[in-house]
C-alpha positions in Angstrom: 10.5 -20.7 -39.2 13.8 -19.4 -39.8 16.9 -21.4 -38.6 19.0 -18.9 -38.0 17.0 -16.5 -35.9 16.4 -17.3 -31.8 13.1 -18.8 -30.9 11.3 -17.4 -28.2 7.8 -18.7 -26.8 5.8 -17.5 -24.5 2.8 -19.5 -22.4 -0.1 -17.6 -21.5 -3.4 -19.4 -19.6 -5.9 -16.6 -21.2 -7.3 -17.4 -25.1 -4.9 -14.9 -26.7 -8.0 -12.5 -28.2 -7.2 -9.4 -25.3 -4.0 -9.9 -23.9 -2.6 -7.1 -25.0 0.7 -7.1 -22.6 1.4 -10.4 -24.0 0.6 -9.2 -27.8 3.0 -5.9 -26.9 5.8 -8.4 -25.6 5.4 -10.8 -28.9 5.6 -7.9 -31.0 9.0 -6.4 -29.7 10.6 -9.2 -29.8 9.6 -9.7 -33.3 10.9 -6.4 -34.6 14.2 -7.3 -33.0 14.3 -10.2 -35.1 13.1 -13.0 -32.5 11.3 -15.9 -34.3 7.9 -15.3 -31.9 5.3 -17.9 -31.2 2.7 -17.2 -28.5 0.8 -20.3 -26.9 -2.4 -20.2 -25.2 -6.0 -21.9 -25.1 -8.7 -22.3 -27.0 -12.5 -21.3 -25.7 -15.6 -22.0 -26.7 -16.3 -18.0 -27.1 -12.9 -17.1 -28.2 -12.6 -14.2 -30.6 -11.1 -14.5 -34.0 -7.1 -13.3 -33.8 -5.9 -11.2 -35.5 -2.7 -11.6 -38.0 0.4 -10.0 -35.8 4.3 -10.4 -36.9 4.2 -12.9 -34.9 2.7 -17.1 -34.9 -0.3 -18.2 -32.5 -1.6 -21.3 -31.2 -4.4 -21.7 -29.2 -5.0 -25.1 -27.6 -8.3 -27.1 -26.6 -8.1 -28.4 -22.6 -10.7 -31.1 -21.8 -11.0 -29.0 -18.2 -11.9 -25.1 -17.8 -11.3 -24.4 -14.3 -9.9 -25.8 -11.3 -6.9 -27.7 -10.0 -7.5 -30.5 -13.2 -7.3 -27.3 -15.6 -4.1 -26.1 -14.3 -2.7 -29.2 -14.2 -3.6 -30.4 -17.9 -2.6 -26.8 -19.2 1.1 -26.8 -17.2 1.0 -30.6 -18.6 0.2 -29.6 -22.2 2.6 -26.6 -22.0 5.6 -29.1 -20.9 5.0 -31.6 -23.8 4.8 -28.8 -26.0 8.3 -27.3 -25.5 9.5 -30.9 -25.4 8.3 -31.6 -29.1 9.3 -28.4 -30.4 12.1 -26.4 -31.3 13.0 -23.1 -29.2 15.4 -20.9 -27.2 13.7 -19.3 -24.7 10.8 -19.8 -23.0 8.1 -17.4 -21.4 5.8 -18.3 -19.2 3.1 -15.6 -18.2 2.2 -15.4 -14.3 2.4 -18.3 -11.9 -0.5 -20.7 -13.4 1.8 -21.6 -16.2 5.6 -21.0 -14.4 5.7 -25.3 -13.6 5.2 -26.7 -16.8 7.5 -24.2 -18.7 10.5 -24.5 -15.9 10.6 -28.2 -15.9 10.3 -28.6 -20.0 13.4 -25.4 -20.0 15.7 -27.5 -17.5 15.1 -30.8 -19.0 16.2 -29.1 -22.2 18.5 -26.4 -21.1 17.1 -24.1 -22.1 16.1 -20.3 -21.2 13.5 -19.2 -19.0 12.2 -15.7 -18.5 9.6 -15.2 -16.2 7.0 -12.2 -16.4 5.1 -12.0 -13.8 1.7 -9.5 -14.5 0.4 -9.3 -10.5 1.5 -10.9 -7.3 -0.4 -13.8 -8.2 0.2 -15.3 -4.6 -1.7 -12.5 -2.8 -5.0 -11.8 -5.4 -7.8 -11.4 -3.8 -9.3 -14.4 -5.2 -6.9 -16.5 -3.3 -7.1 -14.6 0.6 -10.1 -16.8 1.3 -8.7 -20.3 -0.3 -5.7 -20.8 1.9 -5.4 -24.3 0.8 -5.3 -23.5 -3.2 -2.7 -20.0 -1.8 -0.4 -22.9 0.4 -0.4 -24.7 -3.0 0.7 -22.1 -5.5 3.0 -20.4 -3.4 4.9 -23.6 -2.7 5.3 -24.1 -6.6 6.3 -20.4 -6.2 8.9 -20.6 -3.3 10.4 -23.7 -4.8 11.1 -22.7 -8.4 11.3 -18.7 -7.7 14.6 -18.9 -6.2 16.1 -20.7 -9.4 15.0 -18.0 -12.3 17.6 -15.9 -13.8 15.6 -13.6 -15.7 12.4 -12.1 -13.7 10.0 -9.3 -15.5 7.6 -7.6 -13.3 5.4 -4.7 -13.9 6.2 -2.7 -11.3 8.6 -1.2 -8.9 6.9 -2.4 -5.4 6.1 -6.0 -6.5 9.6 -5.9 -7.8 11.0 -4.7 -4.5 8.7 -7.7 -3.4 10.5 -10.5 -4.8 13.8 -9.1 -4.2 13.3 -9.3 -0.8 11.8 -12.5 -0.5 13.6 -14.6 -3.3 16.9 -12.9 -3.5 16.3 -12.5 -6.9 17.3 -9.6 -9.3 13.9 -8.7 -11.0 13.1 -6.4 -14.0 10.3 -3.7 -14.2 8.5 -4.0 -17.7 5.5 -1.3 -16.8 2.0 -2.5 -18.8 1.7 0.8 -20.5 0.2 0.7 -24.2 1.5 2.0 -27.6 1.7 5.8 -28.0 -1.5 7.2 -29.5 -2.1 10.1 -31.5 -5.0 11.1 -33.1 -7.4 8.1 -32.5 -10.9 8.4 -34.1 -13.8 7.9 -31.3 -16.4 5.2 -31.5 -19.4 6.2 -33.2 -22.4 5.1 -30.4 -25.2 6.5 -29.3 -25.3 7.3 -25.6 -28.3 8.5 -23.0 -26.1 11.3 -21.5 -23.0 13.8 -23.1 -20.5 12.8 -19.7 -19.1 9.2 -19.6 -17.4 7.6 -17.0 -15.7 4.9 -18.2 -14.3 1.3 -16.5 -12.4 -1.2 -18.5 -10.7 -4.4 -17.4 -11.7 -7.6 -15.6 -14.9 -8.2 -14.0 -13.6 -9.8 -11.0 -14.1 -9.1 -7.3 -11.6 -6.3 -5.5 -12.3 -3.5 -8.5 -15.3 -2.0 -6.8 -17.7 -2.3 -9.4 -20.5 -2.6 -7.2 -19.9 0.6 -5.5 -19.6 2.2 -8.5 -22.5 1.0 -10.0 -24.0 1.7 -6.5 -23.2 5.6 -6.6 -25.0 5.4 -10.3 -28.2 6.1 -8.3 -27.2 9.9 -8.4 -24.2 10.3 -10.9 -25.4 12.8 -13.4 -23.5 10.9 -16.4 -23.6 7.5 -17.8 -21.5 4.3 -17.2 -19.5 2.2 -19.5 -17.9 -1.3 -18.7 -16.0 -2.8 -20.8 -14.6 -6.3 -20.0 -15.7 -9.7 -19.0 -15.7 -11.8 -16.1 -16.7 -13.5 -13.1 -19.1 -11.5 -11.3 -20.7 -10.0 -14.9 -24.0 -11.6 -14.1 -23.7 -10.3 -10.6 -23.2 -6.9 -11.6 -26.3 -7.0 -14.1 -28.7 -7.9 -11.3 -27.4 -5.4 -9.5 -28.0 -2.9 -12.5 -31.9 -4.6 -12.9 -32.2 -3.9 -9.3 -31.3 -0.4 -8.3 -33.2 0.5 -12.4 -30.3 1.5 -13.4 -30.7 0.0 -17.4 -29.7 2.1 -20.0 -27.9 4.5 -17.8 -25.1 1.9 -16.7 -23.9 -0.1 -20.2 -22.3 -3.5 -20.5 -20.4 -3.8 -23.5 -18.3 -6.8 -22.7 -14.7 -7.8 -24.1 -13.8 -5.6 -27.1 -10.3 -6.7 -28.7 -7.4 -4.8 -28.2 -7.1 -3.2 -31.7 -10.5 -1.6 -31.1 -10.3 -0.9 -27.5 -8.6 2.8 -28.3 -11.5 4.1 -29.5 -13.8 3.3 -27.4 -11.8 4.6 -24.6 -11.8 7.7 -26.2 -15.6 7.7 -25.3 -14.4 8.5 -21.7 -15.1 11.6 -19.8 -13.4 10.1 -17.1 -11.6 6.7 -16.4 -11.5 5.0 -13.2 -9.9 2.5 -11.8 -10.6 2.1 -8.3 -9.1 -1.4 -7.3 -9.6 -1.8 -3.4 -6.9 -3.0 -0.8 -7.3 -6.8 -0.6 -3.6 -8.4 -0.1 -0.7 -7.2 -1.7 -1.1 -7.6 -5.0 -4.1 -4.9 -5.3 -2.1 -2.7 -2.8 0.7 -2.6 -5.3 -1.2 -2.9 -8.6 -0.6 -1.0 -11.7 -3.6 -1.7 -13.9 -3.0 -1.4 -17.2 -6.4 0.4 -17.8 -4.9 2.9 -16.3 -2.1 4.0 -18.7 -4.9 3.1 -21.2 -6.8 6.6 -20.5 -3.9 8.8 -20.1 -2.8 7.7 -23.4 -6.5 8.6 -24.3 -5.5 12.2 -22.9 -8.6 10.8 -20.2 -8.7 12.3 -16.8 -9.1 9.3 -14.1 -10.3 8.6 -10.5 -8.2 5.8 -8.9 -7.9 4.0 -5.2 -5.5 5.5 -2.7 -2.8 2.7 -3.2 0.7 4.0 -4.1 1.6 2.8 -7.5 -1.6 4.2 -8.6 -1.2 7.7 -6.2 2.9 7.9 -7.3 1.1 8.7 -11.0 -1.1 10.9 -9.8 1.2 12.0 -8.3 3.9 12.9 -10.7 1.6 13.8 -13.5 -1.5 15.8 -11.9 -3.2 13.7 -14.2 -6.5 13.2 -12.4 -7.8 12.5 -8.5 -7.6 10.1 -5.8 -10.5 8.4 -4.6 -10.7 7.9 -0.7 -14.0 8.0 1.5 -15.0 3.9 0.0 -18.6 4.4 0.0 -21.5 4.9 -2.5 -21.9 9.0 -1.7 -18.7 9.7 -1.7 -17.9 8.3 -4.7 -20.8 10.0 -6.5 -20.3 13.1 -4.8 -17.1 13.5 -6.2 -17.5 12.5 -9.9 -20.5 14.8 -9.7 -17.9 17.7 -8.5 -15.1 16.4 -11.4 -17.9 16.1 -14.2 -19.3 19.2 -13.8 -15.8 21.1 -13.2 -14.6 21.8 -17.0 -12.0 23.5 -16.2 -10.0 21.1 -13.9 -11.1 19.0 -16.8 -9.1 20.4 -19.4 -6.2 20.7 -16.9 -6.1 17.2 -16.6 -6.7 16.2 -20.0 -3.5 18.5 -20.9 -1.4 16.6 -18.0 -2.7 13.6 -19.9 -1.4 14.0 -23.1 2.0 14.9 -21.3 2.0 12.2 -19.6 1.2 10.1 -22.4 4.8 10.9 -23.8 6.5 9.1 -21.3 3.9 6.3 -20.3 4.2 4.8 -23.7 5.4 1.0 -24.7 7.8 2.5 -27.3 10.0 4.0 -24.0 9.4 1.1 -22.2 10.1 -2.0 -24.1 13.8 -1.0 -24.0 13.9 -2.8 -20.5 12.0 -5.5 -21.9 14.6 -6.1 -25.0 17.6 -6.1 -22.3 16.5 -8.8 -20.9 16.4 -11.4 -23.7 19.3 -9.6 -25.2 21.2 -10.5 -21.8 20.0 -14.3 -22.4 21.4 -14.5 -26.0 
């Protein structure tokens, strides 16, 4: 630790091992000469981290879910900035926004928080309106009082403004500019991939996609971890769909290019459930168009404002098994389109790049100091 230099931490309630906005935010602020520590938890499965420019520390919770996990972790994450020397804090998405704010003002300190969704209005939460009442009171009572807001982009942004009166920042997830990436050496049952990478959670359409794998002539890879995994392996048992549809679970972030590059096509086909999938701007995305990887995605306007503005691949509307297959069939077999997507890609990939876009980031802490 060097005296001299400003000491930023951020809080984060994943295990550190493939949160790569989080790694992308450490890293900038490193280079600008920010004495960088990232905090988050220790799991049983946890991958090995690798050495970054900046320090880690991951920390062991007696709970693992639930109202007694979010309450030790925001507990832990208090006592933490209360023992330890820093200048600004971070906290990462609601779960972890109490703990932080109350250590900050008990210290007066700085606070910058970057919010990765509109946690209030996941899908997971539309069905639990007691656990939604509870999070977005801890929202409506501290949002109001934050200075520096980071969102990752402009509708959620446009969000907050409106409800919070609050200035907020756009910080778009988009990864490091990639050129020439080697692709992963695997042997696969068919020449055309269609690829999915992210969480396994419910509202991404991943059964329906698996679903429309009954007459796809290509083969699927997922890539990611989460809640309904085992679900979505039945599912592949069921409709005999092994070896055709491939699970590869959580790669980490410094391998994750080259297997992207596997991709044919990437697709990201988030349905409409509340307004955070309505506005959301998965990173997976920007992750195949820095690939130069043509991609499918759900007729929400983030998402279609890409397409949009790059011709970069198609938008996927009729939500149902055929459909879906019908029209990767038609994209798969269509080289040339193909190619002109691919191109629009790599154009793309210019501007949809973290090197362009963690100038916003940087104004923001360099407003604090």
């Amino acid at each position: 630790m060097t005296p001299n230099r400003k000491r930023v931490i951020l809080f984060v309630s994943t295990d550190l091992s493939c949160d790569n906005r989080v790694r992308k935010v450490a890293t900038s602020l490193s280079n600008e000469g920010y004495d960088v520590e990232v905090v988050g938890r220790k799991l049983k499965n946890s991958l090995p981290l690798l050495q970054e420019t900046y320090r880690t520390t991951r920390l062991w919770f007696l709970f693992s879910k639930g109202p007694l996990f979010y309450a030790e972790m925001n507990i832990r994450f208090f006592l933490y900035l209360i023992c330890n020397r820093f200048d600004i804090a971070t906290a990462n998405d609601l779960d972890t926004l109490l703990g932080v704010f109350c250590a900050t003002k008990l210290r007066g300190k700085k606070l910058v928080y970057d919010s990765h969704e509109y946690f209030t209005e996941v899908p997971e939460l539309q069905h639990r309106p007691k656990v939604r009442k509870l999070w977005l009171a801890i929202e409506k009572r501290i949002f109001p009082k934050l200075q520096s807001v980071i969102t990752v982009c402009d509708s959620i942004a446009k969000e907050y403004e409106k409800k919070y009166d609050v200035s907020v920042s756009v910080v778009k997830n988009v990864p490091y500019r990639i050129e020439n990436c080697e692709k992963k050496q695997m042997v696969l049952p068919h020449s055309k991939v269609v690829l999915y990478q992210g969480a396994l959670n419910i509202g991404r359409s991943l059964e329906l996609l698996i679903e429309s794998f009954v007459s796809v002539d290509a083969c699927l890879l997922i890539i990611g971890d989460g809640d309904i995994r085992a679900r979505l392996e039945a599912m592949v048992n069921q409709l005999n769909l092994r070896g055709k549809v491939i699970f590869l679970g959580k790669i980490p972030y410094n391998n994750l290019p080259a297997y992207t590059q596997l991709a044919t096509i990437g697709v990201s086909l988030e349905e409409d459930l509340g307004a955070s999938y309505h506005y959301c701007l998965p990173n997976k995305l920007f992750d195949y168009i820095q690939a130069g990887k043509p991609v499918l995605v759900s007729d929400l306007p983030e998402m279609k404002a890409i397409i949009s503005r790059y011709s970069c691949g198609e938008i996927f509307t009729e939500r149902n098994a055929k459909s879906l297959a019908n029209q990767l069939n038609e994209l798969l077999r269509d080289e040339q389109r193909l190619q002109l997507y691919q191109a629009n890609c790599l154009t793309a990939s210019v501007d949809l790049c973290w090197e362009k876009e963690e100038r916003n980031l940087l104004s923001v802490y360099s407003q604090l100091m």
